[in-house]
DSSP file (Angstrom, degrees, kcal/mol; ACC not computed):
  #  RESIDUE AA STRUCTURE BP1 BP2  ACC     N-H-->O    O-->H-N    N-H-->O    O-->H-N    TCO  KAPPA ALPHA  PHI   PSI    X-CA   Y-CA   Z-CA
    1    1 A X     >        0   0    0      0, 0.0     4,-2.5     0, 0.0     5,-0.2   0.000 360.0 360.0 360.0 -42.4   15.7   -1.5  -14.7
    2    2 A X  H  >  +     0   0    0      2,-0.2     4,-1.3     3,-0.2     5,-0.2   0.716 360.0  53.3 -79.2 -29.2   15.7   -2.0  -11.3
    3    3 A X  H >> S+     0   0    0      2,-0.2     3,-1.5     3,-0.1     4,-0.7   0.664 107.3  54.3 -74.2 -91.6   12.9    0.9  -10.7
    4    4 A X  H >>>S+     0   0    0      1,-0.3     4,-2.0     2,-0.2     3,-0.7   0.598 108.0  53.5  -4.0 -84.0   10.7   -0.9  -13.2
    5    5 A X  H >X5S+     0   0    0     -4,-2.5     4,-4.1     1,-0.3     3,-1.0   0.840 108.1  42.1 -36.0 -59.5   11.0   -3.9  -11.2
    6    6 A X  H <X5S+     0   0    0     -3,-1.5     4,-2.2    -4,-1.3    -1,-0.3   0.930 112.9  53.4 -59.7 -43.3   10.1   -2.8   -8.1
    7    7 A X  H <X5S+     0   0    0     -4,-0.7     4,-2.2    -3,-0.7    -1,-0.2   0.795 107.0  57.0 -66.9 -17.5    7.2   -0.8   -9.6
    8    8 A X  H <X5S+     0   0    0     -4,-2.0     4,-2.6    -3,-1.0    -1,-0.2   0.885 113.7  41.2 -40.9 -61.1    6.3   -4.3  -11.3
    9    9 A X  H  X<S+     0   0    0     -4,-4.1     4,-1.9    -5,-0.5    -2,-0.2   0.791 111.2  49.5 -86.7 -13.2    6.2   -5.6   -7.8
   10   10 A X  H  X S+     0   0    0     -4,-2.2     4,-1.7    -5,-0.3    -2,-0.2   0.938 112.7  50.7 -80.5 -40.8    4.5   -3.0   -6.0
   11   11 A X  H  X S+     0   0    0     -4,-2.2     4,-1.9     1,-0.2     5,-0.2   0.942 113.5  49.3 -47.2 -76.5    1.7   -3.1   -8.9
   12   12 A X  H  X S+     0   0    0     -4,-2.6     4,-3.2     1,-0.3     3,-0.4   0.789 111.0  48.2 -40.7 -58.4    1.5   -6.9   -8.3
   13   13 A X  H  X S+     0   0    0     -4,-1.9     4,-2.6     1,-0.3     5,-0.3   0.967 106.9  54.8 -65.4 -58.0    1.2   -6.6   -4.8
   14   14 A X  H  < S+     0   0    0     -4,-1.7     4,-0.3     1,-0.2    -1,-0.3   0.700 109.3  43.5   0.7 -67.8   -1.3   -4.2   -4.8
   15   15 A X  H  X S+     0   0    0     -4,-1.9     4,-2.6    -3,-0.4     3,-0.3   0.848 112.9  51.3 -86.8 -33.1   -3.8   -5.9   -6.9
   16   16 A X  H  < S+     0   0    0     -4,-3.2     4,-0.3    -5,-0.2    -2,-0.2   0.995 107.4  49.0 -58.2 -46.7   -3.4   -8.9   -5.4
   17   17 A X  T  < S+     0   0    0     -4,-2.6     3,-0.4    -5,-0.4    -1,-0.2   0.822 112.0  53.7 -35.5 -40.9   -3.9   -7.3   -2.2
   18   18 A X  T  4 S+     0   0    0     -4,-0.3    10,-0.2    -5,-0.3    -2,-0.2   0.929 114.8  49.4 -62.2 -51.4   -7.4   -5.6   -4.2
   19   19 A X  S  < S+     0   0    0     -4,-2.6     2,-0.3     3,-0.1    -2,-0.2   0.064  87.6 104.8 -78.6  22.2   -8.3   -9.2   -5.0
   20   20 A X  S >  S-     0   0    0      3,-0.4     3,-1.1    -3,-0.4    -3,-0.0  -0.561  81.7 -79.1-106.9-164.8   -8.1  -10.9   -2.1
   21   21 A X  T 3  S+     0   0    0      1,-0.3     3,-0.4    -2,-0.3    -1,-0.1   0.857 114.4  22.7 -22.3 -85.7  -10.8  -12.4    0.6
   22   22 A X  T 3  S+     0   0    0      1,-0.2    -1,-0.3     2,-0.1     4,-0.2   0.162 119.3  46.3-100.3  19.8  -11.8   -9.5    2.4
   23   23 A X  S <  S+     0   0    0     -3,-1.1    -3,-0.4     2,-0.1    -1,-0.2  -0.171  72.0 112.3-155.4  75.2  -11.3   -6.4    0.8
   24   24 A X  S    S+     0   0    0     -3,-0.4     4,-0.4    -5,-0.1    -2,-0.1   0.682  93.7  21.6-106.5 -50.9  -12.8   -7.2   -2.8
   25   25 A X  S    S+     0   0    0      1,-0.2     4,-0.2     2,-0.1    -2,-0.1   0.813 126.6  38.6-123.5 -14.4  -15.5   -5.0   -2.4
   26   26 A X  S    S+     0   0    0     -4,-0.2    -1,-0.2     1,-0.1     3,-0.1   0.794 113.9  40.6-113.8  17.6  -15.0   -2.5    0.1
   27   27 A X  S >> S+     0   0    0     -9,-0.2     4,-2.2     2,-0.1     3,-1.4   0.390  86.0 101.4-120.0 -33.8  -11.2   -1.2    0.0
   28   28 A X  H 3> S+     0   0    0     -4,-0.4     4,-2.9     1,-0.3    -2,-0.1   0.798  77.9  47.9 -12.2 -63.7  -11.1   -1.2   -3.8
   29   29 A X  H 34 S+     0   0    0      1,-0.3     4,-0.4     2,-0.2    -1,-0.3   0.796 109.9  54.7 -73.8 -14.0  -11.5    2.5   -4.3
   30   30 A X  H X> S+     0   0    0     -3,-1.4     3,-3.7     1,-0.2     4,-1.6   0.993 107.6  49.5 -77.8 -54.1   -8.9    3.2   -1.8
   31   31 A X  H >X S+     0   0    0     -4,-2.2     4,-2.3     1,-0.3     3,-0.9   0.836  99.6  64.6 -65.3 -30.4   -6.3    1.0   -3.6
   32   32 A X  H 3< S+     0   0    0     -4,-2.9    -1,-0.3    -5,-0.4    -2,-0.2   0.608 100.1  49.6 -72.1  10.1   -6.9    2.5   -6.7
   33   33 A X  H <> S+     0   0    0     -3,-3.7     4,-2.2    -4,-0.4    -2,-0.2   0.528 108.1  64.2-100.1 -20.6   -5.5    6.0   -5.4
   34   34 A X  H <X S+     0   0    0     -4,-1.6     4,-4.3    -3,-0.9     5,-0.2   0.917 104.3  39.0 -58.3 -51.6   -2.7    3.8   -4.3
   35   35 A X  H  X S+     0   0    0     -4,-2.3     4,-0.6     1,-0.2    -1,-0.2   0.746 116.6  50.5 -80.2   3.1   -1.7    2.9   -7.5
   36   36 A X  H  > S+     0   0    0      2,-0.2     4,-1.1    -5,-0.2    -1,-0.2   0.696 110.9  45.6 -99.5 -19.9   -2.2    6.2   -8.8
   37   37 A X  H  X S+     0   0    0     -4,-2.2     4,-3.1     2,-0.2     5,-0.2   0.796 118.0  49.9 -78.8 -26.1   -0.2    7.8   -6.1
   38   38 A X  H  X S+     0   0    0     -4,-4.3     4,-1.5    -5,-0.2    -2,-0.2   0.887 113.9  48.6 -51.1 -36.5    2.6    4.7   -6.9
   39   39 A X  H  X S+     0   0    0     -4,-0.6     4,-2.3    -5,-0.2    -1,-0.2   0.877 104.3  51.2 -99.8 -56.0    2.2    5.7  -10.2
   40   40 A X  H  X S+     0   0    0     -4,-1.1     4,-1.2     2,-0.2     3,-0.3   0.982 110.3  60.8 -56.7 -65.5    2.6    9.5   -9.8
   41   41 A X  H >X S+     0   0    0     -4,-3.1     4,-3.1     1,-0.2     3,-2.8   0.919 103.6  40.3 -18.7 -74.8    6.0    8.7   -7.8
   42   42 A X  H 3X S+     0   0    0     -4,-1.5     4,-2.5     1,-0.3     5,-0.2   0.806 104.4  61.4 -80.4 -25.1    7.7    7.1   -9.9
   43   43 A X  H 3X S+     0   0    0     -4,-2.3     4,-1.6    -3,-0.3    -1,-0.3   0.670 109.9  51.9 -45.5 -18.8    6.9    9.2  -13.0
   44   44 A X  H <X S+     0   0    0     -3,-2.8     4,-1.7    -4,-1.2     5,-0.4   0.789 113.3  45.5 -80.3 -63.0    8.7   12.0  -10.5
   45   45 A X  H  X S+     0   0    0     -4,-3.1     4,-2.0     1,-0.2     3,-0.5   0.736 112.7  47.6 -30.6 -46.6   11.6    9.6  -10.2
   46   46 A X  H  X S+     0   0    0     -4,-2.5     4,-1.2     1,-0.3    -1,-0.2   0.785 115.6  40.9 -82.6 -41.3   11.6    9.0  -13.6
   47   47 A X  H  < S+     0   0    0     -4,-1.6    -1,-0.3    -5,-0.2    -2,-0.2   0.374 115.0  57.4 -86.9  23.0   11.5   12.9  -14.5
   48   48 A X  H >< S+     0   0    0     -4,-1.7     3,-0.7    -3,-0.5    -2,-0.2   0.573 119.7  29.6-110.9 -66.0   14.2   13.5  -11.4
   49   49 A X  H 3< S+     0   0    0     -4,-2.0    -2,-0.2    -5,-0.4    -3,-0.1   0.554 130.0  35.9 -87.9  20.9   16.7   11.0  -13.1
   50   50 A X  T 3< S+     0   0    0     -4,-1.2     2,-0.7     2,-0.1    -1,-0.2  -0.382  75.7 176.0-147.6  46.6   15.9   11.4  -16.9
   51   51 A X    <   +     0   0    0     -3,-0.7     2,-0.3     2,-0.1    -4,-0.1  -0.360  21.0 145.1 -77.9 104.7   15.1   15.2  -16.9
   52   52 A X    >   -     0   0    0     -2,-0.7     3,-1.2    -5,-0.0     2,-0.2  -0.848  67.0 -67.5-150.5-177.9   14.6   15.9  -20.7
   53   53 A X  G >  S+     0   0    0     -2,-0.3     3,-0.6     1,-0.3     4,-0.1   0.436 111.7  78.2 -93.3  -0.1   12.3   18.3  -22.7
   54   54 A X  G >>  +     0   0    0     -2,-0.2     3,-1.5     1,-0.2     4,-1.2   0.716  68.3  80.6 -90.5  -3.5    9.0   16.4  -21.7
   55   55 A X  G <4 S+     0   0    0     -3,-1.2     4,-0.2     1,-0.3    -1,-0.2   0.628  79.0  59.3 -23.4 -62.8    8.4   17.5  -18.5
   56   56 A X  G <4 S+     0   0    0     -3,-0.6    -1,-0.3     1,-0.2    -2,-0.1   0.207 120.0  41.6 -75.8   7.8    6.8   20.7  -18.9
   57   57 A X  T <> S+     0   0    0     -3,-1.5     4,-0.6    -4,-0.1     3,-0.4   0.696 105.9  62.0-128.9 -22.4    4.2   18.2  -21.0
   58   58 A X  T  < S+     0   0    0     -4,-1.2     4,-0.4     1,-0.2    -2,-0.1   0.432  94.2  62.1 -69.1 -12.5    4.1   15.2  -18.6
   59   59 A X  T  > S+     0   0    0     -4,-0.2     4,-0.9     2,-0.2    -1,-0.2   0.239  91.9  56.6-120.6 -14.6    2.6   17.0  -15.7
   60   60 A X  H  > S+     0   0    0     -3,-0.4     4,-1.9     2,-0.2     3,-0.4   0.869 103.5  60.4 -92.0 -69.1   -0.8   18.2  -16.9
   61   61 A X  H  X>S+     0   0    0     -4,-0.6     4,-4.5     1,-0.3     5,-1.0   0.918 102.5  56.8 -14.1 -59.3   -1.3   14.4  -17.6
   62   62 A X  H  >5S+     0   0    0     -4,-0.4     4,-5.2     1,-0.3     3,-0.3   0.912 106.2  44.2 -37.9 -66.7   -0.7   14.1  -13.9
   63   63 A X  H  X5S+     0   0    0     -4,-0.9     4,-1.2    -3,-0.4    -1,-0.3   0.758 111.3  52.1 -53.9 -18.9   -3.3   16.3  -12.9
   64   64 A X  H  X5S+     0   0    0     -4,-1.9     4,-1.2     2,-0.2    -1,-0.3   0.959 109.0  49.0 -84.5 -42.6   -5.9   14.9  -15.3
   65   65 A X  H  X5S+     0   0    0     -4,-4.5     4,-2.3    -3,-0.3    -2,-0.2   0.909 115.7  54.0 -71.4 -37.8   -5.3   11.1  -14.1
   66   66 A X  H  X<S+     0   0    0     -4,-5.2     4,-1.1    -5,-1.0     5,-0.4   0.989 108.7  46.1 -51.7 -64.2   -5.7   13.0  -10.4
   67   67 A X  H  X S+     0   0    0     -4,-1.2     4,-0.9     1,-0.2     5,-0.4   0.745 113.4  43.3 -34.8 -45.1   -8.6   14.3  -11.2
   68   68 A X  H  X S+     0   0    0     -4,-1.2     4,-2.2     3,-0.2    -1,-0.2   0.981 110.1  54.2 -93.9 -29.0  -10.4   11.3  -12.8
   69   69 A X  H  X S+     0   0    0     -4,-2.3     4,-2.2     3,-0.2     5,-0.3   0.994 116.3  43.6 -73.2 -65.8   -9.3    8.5   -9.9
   70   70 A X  H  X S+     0   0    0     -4,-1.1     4,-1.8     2,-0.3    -3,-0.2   0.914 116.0  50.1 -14.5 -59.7  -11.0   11.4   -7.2
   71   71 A X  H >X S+     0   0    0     -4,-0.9     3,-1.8    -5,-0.4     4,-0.8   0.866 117.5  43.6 -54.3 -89.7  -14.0   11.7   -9.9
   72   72 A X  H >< S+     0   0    0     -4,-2.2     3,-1.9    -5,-0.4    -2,-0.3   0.585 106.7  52.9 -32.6 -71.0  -14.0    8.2   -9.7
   73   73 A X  H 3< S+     0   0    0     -4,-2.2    -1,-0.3     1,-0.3    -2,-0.2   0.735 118.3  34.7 -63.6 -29.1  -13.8    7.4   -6.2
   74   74 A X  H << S-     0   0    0     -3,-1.8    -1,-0.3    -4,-1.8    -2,-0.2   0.438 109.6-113.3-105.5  14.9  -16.5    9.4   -5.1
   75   75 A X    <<  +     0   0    0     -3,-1.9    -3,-0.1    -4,-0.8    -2,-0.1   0.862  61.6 141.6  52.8  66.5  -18.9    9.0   -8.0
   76   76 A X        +     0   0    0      2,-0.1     2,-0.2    -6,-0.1    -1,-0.1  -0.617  28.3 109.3-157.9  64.9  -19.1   12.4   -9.6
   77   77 A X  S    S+     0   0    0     -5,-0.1     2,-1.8    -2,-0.1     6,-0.3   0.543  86.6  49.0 -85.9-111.8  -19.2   11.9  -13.2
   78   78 A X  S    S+     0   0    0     -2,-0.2     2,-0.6     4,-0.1    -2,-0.1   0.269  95.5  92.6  17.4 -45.1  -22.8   12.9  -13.1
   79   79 A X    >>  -     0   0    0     -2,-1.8     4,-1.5     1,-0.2     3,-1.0  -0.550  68.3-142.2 -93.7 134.8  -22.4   16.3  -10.8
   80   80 A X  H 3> S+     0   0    0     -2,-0.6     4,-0.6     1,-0.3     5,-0.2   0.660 103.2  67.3 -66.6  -5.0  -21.9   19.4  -12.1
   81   81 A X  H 3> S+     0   0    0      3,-0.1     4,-1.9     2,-0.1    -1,-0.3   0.954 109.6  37.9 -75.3 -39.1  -19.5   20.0   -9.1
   82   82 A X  H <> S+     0   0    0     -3,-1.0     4,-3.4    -5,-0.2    -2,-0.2   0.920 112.4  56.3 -59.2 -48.8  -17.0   17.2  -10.8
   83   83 A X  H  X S+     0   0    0     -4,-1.5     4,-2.5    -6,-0.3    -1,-0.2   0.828 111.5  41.6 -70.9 -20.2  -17.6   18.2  -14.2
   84   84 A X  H >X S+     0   0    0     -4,-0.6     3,-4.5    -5,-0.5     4,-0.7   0.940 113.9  51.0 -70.3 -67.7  -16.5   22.0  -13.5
   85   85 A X  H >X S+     0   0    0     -4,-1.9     3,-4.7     1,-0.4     4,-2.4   0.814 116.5  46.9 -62.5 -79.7  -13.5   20.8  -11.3
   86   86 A X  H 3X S+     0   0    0     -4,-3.4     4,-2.5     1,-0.3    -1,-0.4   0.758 115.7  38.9 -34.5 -36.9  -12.8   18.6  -14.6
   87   87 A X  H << S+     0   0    0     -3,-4.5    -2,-0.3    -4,-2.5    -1,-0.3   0.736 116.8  56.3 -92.0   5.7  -13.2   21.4  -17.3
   88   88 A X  H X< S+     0   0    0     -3,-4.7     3,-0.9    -4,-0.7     5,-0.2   0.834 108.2  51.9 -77.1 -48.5  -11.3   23.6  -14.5
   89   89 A X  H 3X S+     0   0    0     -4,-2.4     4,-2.2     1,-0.2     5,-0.4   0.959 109.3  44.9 -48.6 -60.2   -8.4   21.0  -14.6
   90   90 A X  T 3< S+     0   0    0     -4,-2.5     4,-0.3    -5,-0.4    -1,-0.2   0.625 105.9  56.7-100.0  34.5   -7.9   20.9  -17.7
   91   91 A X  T <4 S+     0   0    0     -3,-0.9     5,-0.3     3,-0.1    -1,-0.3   0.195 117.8  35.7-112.1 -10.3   -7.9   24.8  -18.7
   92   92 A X  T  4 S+     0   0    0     -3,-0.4     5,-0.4    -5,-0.2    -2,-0.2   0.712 116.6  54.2-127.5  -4.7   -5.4   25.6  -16.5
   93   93 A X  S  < S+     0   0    0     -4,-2.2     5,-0.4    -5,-0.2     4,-0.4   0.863 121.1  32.0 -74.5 -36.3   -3.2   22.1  -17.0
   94   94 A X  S  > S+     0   0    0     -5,-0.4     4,-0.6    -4,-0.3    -3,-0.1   0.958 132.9  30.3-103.5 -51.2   -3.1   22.4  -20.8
   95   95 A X  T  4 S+     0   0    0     -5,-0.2    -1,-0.2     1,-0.1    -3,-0.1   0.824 130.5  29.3 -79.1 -18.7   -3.0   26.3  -21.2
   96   96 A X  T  4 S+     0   0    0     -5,-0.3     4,-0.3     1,-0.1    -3,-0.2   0.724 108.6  54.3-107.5 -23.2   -0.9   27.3  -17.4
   97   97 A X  T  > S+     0   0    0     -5,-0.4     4,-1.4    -4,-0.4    -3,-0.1   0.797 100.4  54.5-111.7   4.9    1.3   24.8  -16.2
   98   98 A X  H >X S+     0   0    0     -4,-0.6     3,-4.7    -5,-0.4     2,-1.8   0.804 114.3  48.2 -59.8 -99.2    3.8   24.2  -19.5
   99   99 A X  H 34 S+     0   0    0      1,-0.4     4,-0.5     2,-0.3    -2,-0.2   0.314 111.6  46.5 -38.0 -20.1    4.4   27.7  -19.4
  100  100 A X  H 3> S+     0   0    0     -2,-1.8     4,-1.1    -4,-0.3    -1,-0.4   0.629 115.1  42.3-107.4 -14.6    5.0   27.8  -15.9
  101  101 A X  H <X S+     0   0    0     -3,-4.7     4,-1.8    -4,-1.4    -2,-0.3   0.775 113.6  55.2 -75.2  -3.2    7.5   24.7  -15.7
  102  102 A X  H  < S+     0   0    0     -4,-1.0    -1,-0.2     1,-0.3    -2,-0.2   0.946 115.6  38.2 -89.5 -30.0    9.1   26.0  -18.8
  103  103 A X  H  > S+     0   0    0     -4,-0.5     4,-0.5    -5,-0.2     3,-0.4   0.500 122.3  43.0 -97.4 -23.8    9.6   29.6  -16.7
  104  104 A X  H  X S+     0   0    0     -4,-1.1     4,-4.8     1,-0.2    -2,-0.2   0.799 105.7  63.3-106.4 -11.7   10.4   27.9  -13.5
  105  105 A X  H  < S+     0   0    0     -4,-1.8    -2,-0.2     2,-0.2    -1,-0.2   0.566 114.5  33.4 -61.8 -25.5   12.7   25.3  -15.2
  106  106 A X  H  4 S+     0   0    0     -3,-0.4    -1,-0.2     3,-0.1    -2,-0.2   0.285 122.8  47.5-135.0 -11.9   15.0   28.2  -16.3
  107  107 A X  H  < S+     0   0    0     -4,-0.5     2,-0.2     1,-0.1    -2,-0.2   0.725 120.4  26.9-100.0 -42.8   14.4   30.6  -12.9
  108  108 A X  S  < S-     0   0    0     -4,-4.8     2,-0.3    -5,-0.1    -1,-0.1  -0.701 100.6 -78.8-113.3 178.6   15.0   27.8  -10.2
  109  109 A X     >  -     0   0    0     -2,-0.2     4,-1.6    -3,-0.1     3,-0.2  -0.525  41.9-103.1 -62.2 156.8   16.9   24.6  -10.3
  110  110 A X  H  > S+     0   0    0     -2,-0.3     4,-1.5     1,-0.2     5,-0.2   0.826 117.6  41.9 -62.2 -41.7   16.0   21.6  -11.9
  111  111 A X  H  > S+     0   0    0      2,-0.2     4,-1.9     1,-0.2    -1,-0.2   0.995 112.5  53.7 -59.7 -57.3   14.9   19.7   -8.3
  112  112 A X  H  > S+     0   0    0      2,-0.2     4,-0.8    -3,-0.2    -2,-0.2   0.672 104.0  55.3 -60.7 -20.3   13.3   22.7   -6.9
  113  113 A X  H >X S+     0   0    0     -4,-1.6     4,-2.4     2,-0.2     3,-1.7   0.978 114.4  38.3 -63.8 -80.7   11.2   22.8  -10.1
  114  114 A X  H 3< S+     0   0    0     -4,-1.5     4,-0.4     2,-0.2    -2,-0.2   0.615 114.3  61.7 -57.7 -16.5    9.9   19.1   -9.5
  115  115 A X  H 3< S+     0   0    0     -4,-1.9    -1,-0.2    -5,-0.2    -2,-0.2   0.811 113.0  32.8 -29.9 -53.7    9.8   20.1   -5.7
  116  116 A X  H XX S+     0   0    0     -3,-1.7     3,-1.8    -4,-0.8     4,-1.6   0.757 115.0  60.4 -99.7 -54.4    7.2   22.8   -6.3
  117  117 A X  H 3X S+     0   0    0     -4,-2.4     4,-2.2     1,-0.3    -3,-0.2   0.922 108.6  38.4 -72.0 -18.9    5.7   21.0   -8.9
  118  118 A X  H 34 S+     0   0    0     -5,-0.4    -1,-0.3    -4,-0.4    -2,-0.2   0.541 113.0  63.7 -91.2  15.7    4.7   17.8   -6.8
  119  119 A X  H X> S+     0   0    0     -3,-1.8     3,-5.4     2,-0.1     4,-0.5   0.803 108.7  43.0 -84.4 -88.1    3.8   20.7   -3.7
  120  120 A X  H 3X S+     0   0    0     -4,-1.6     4,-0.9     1,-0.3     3,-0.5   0.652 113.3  49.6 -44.0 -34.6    1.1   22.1   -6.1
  121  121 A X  H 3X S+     0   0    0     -4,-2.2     4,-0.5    -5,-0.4    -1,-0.3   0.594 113.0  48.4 -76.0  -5.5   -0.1   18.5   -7.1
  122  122 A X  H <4 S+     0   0    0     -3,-5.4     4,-0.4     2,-0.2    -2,-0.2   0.362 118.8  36.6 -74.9 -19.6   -0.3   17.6   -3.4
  123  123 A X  H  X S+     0   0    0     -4,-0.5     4,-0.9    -3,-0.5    -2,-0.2   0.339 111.8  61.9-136.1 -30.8   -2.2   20.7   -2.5
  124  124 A X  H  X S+     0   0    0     -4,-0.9     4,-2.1    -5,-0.4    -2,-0.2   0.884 115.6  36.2 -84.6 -61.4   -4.1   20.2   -6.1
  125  125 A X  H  X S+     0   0    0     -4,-0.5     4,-1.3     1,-0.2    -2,-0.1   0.915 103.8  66.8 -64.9 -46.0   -5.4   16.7   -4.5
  126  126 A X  H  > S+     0   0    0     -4,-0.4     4,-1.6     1,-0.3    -1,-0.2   0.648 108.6  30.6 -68.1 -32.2   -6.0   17.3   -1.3
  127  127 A X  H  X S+     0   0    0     -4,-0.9     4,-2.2     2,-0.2    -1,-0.3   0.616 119.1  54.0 -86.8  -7.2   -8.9   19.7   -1.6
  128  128 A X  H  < S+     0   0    0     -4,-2.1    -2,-0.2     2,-0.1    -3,-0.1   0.844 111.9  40.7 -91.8   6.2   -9.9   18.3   -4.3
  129  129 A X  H >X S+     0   0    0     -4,-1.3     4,-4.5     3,-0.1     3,-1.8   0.921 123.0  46.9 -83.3 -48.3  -10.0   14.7   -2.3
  130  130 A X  H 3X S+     0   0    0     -4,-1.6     4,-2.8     1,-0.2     5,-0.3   0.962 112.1  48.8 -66.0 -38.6  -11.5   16.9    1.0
  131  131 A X  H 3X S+     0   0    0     -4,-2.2     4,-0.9     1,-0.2    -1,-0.2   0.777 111.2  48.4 -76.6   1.7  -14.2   18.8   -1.0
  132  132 A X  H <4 S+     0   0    0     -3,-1.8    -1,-0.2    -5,-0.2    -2,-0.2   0.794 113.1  47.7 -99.9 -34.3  -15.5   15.8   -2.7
  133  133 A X  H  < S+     0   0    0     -4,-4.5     3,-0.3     1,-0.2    -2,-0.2   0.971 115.5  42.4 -65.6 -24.1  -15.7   13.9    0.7
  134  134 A X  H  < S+     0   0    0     -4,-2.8     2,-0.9     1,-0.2    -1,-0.2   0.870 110.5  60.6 -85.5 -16.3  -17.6   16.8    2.6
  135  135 A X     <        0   0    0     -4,-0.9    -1,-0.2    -5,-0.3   -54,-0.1  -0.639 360.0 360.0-106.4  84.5  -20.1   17.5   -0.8
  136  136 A X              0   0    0     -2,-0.9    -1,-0.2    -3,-0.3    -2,-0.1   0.521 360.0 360.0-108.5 360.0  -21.6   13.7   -0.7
């Protein structure tokens, strides 16, 4: 209850923050990778204190919502570099990484699994945030 709230109020603040005076039109795109990295938090919290069979199914989601707020922020629906990256994403979310939380779920402990998995989605973003700024 108490997470909820606070993600309630970081949401709130957020968009008001999108909507206010001076940064309507050119801070937008930045704040919506805010809420999407807020957002990606607390789904870890949530699979760190409520660890139950969905995990290994919750986590390709991630990477697809990564994937379209980057498409989005640098405007590359249209380029065949974004649409590979996309159909790259989601061949290897849907068909490689259940199978590999399901195998690291049962090899490491349960933390070090959601350790490793938010490494690879950090490392997952981060070139795909740098190769979309440097191909403008």
């Amino acid at each position: 209850m108490l997470g909820s709230s606070f993600l309630a109020l970081v949401i709130y603040a957020s968009l008001f923050y999108s909507w206010s005076y001076y940064s309507v039109h050119k801070e937008a795109p930045v704040i919506r990778l805010d809420i999407v990295a807020l957002f990606t938090v607390s789904v870890f919290i949530f699979m760190y204190y409520n660890p139950q069979f969905y995990i290994p199914y919750t986590a390709p989601v991630l990477f697809i919502i990564w994937w379209a707020a980057i498409t989005s922020r640098f405007n590359k629906w249209k380029s065949v570099f974004g649409i590979s990256w996309g159909a790259m994403t989601l061949y290897i979310s849907f068909n490689y990484i259940p199978v590999l939380l399901i195998l690291m779920s049962v090899l490491f402990p349960y933390t070090m699994m959601l350790g490793i998995l938010f490494l690879v989605l950090l490392c997952y973003t981060g070139i795909y945030y740098i190769i979309c700024s440097k191909i403008q």
